[in-house]
N, C-alpha and C positions, 0 to 999 in steps of 0.2 A: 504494500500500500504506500503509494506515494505520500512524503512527507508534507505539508501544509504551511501555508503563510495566508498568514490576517496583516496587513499594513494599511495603513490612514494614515493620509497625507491632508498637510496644511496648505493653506497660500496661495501660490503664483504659480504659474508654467514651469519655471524652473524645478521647483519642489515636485511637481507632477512627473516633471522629464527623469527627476534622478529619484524618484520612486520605482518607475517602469525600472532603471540601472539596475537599485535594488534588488527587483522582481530576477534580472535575467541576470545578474551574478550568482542571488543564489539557488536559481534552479539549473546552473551551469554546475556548480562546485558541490553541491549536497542533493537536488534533483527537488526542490522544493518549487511547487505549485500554488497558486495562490489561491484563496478560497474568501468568500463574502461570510461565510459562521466561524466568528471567533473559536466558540464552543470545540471544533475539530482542527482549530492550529495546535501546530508542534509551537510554532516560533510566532509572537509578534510585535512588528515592527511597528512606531509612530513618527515620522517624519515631520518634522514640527516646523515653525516659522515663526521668525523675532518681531515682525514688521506691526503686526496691531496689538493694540494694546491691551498688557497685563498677559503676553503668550505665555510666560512661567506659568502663572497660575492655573492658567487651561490645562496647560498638559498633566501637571501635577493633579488638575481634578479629574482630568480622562485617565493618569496612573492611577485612580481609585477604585474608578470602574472597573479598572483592567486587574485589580488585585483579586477576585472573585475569582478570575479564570486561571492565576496563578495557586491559590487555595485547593482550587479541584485538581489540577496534574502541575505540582513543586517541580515535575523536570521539562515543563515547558519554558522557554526562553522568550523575555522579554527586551526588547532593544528598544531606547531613544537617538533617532538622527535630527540632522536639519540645523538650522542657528540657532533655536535654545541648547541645544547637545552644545552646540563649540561655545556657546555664551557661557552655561555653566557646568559641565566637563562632569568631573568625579562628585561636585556637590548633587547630581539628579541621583545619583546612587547611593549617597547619601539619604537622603531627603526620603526617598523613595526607594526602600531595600529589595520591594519586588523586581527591581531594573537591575540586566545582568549584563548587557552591552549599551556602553553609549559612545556614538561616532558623528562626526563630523560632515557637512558638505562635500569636504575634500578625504575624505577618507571610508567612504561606503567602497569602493571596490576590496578594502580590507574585511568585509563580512566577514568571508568564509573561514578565517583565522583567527575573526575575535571571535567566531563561535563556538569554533574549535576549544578557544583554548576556555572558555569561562563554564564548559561543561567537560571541559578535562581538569582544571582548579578547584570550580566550584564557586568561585573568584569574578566581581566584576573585570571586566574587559572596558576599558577606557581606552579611544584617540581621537582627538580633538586638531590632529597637529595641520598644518597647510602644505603635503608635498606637491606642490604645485601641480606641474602638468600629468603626471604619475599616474592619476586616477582615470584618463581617456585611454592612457596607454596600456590598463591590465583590465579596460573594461569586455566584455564580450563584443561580437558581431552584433551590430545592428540585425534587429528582428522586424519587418513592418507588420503594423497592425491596421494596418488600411491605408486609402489613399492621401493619407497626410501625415506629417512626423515632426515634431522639433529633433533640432541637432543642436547641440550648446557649443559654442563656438569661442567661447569665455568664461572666466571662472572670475569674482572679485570683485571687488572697487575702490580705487585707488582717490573717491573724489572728496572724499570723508566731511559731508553736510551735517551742520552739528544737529540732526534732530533724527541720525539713519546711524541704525547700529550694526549695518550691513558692512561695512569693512573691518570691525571687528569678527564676526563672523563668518565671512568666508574670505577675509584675508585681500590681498592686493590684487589688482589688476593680472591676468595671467593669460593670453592669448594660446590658442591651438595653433599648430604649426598649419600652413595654408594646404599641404597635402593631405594628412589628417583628415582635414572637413572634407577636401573632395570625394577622396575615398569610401567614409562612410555616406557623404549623400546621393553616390553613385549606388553604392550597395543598395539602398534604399530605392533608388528609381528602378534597380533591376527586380525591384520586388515587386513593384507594380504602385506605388509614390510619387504623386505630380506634384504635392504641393510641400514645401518645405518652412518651417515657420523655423528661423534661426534665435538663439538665446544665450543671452547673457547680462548680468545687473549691469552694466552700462555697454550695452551689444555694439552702440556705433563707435566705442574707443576701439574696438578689435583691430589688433597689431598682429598678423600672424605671418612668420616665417617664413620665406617663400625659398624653398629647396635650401642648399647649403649657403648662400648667398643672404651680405647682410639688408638686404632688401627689405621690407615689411609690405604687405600685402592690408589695405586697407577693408572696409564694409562694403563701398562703395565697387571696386577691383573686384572682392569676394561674389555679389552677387553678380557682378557680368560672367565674374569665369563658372558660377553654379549654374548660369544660364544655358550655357553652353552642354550641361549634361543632357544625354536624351533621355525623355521623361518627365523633365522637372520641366512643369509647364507656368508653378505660381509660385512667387519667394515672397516669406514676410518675415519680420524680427521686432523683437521686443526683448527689454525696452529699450529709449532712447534716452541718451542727457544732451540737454541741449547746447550743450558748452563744445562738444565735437559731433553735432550736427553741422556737418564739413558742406563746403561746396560740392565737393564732387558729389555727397549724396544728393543731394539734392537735386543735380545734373542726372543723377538716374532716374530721379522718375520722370522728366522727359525724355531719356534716351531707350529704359530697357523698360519693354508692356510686360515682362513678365513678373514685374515688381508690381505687387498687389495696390491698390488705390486706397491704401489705408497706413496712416499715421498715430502711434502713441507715443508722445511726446511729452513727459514730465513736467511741468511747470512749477507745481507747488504755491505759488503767489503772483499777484500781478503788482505789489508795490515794492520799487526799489529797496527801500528800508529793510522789509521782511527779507526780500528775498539776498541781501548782505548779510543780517545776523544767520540766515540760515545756508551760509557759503556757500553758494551754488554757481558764481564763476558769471554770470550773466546777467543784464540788467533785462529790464522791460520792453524799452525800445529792441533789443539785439533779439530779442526773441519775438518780438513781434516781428522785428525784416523777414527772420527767418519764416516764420509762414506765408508771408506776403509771396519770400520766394518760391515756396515749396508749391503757394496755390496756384499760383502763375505756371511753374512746372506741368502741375496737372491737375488740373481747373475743376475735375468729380471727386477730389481725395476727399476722405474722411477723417476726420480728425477728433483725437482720443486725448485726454492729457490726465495728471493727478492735482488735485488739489491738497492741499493742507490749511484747516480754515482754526480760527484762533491761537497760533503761533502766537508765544509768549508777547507782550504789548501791544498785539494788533488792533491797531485803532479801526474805527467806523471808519475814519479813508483809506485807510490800508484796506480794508476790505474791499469799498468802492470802487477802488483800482481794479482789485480782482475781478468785479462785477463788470469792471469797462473794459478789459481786456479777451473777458469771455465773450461777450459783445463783437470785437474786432474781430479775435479769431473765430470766432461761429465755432466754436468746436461742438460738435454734437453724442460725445462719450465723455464719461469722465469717470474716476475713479475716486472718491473726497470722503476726505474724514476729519471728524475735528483732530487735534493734537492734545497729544498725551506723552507724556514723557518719557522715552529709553534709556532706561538705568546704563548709566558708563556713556552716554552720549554727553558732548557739554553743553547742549541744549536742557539738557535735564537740571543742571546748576543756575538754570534763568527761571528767577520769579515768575510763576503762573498767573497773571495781572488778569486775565479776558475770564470774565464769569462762563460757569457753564451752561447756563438757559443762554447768555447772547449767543457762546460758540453754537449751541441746537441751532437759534434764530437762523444765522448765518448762512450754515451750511443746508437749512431746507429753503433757503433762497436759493441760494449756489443748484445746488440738483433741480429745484423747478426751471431756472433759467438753461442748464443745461439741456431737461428734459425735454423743455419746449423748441430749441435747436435741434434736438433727436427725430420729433415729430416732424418739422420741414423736412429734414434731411430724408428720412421714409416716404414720404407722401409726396416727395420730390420725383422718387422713383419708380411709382405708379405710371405705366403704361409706357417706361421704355423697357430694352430690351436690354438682360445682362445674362453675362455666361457665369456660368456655376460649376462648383465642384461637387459631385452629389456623392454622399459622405455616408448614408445610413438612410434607415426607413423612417418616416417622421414621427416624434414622440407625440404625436398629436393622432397615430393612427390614420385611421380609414384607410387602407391604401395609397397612403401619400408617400414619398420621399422627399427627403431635404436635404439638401445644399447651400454653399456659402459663397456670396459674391467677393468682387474682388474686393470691395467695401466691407468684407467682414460683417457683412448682415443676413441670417440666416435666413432661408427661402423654401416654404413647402409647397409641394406642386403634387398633381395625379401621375402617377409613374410606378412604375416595378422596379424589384432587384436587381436587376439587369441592367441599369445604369450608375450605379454605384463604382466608382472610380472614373466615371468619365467625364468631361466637361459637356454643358450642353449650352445650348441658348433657352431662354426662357423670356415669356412679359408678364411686368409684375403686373397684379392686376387688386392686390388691395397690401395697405399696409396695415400690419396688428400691431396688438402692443408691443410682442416684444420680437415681432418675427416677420418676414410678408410673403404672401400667398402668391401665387401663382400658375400659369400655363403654359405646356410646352411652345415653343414657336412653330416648330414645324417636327412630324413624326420621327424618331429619332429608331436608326436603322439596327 
């Protein structure tokens, strides 16, 4: 009987992408399978995430729930990964004596040896440590699991905003060599993978190594030469920092269509002030050219950004700003939260001034204003024609299938199984709340 994993992932794409890692290291090294009933794991994993607020305490209350399953079989194995693991290391196995592996970001391709060894000791298995590139090079073959895959093409962040406790966490800046990426997202096209969603915590710093040569191979570079794979027919990546949102990128989305018509672009504040205490490298104006250029580039893009709304002193114009920059850039996604503090961050040593009913106020201003640029932005797209990538049968039923434009908007239509990996043409013909319907354009052979 095949051995069993139960893992729950926190967070972002990222944490997703090096879950699936997880998943195929260790059913490389031990033959472990993964299973949705806790109740029938041997081993399980919790991949956590530092970024919202109070993540210690989540985990520590989900290690409660999970001490019940440890009470029933004492030789089943519990591990903590992700940036609470590298944030607080041997104190989770401390704190929490049912935890018998705690690893790191940069250190999950080590499973199979801290599991080895903490059920040959008996002994937690602690590393927390950053061997840099080390963990793409002992990961398995890419496995695809349909017609789409991220590839992480970076590891770190070297930009250290005092209110991001993410370069604590997984450490500095660290680019993949530019062979590396080809490699595996060729393997991936040969599996039958058009679309490739590239990732890393600041994806457009990517520096990667071009053959023996001290060349550096930028994002920009990267996705022309992934263009050129047969197969890969759509390229997106997340996220971005706007500090090396370069010219050249920005020259690809008018040069190469196979670059998806969608933007997430981090902002965090639309006033000077804030957006200095919170060292982000850029002012207001320089990020607003940069959209002006990017929308000029390509005139249907979509555009995603995050917010951070009551940031230590944030005045009522300081927000205003934010509210008028939202405005300019029409962005119609967003990601926004109010702020909370990250213990070891040094935004965390700034007086919390902004009440928290104003911070509520604020930010259900922020998302109505956003929402209502969401709603143009769908209802914009009503009754033209866009190609799709049809990804699975729709969770809405009936017979439907769904796919995702280039805009990153998800699209159910009347169709079978039989079109699932392929690109079609479609006309939208109504937008929902969170999704838009549609019809084939013409019979699809």
């Amino acid at each position: 009987m095949p051995r069993k994993l139960y893992l729950i992932s926190y967070g972002c794409q990222m944490n997703d992408y090096d879950s699936a890692k997880m998943a195929d290291v260790l059913a490389a090294s031990h033959g472990y399978a993964r299973t949705q009933n806790p109740d029938e794991a041997d081993l399980l994993l919790l991949n956590t995430c530092s970024v919202r607020e109070k993540a210690q305490e989540k985990v520590f209350s989900e290690l409660g729930r999970w001490r019940e399953w440890k009470a029933a079989d004492p030789a089943r194995v519990i591990g903590v990964g992700g940036c609470v693991a590298s944030q607080e290391g041997e104190a989770i196995a401390q704190r929490a004596p049912i935890v018998d592996i705690v690893f790191g970001p940069q250190t999950l391709h080590r499973l199979p040896q801290m599991l080895d060894s903490t059920r040959s000791t008996h002994k937690p298995a602690v590393d927390v440590s950053f061997p840099e590139i080390e963990k793409f090079d002992a990961l398995p073959a890419p496995v695809a699991s349909g017609p789409t895959a991220f590839v992480s093409i970076m590891e770190g962040c070297s930009k250290y905003c005092t209110f991001c406790v993410v370069p604590y966490t997984r450490g500095a800046e660290v680019s993949r060599p530019l062979d590396d990426v080809l490699v595996e997202c060729a393997r991936l096209a040969a599996q039958g993978v058009h679309e490739i969603t590239l990732l890393g915590q600041n994806v457009n710093a990517y520096r990667g190594a071009m053959g023996g040569t001290r060349e550096r191979c930028d994002l920009a570079l990267l996705i022309d030469y992934l263009a050129q794979i047969p197969g890969i027919e759509r390229i997106r990546y997340t996220t971005s920092h706007p500090a090396e949102f370069s010219d050249a990128l920005i020259e690809a989305y008018a040069e190469q269509p196979k670059l998806a018509s969608y933007l997430h672009l981090p902002v965090q504040s639309g006033a000077d002030r804030i957006l200095g205490m919170m060292k982000r490298g850029y002012t207001r104006a320089q990020f607003l050219d940069k959209i002006r250029r990017v929308r000029a580039a390509r005139p249907d893009l979509s555009l995603s950004s995050d917010f951070i709304v009551g940031f230590p002193t944030e005045s009522d114009d300081d927000f205003m700003q934010t509210m008028d920059l939202i405005a300019e850039a029409r962005f119609d996604c967003a990601f926004s939260f109010v702020y909370s503090p990250r213990p070891g961050t040094p935004a965390a040593n700034l007086r919390d001034t902004v009440d928290a009913a104003i911070k509520e106020q604020r930010l259900a201003i922020l998302q109505n204003r956003i929402r209502q640029f969401d709603d143009e932005f769908r209802q914009g797209l009503v009754g033209t024609t866009q190609r799709i990538l049809v990804e699975r049968p729709s969770r809405r039923g009936g017979g439907q299938m769904a796919g995702r434009t280039s805009s990153n908007r998800m699209v159910n239509f009347d169709g079978d199984a039989s079109l699932v990996g392929r690109f079609i043409d479609v006309t939208i013909t109504a937008a929902m709340a969170n999704s838009l319907q549609a019809r084939l354009l013409t019979p699809v052979a």
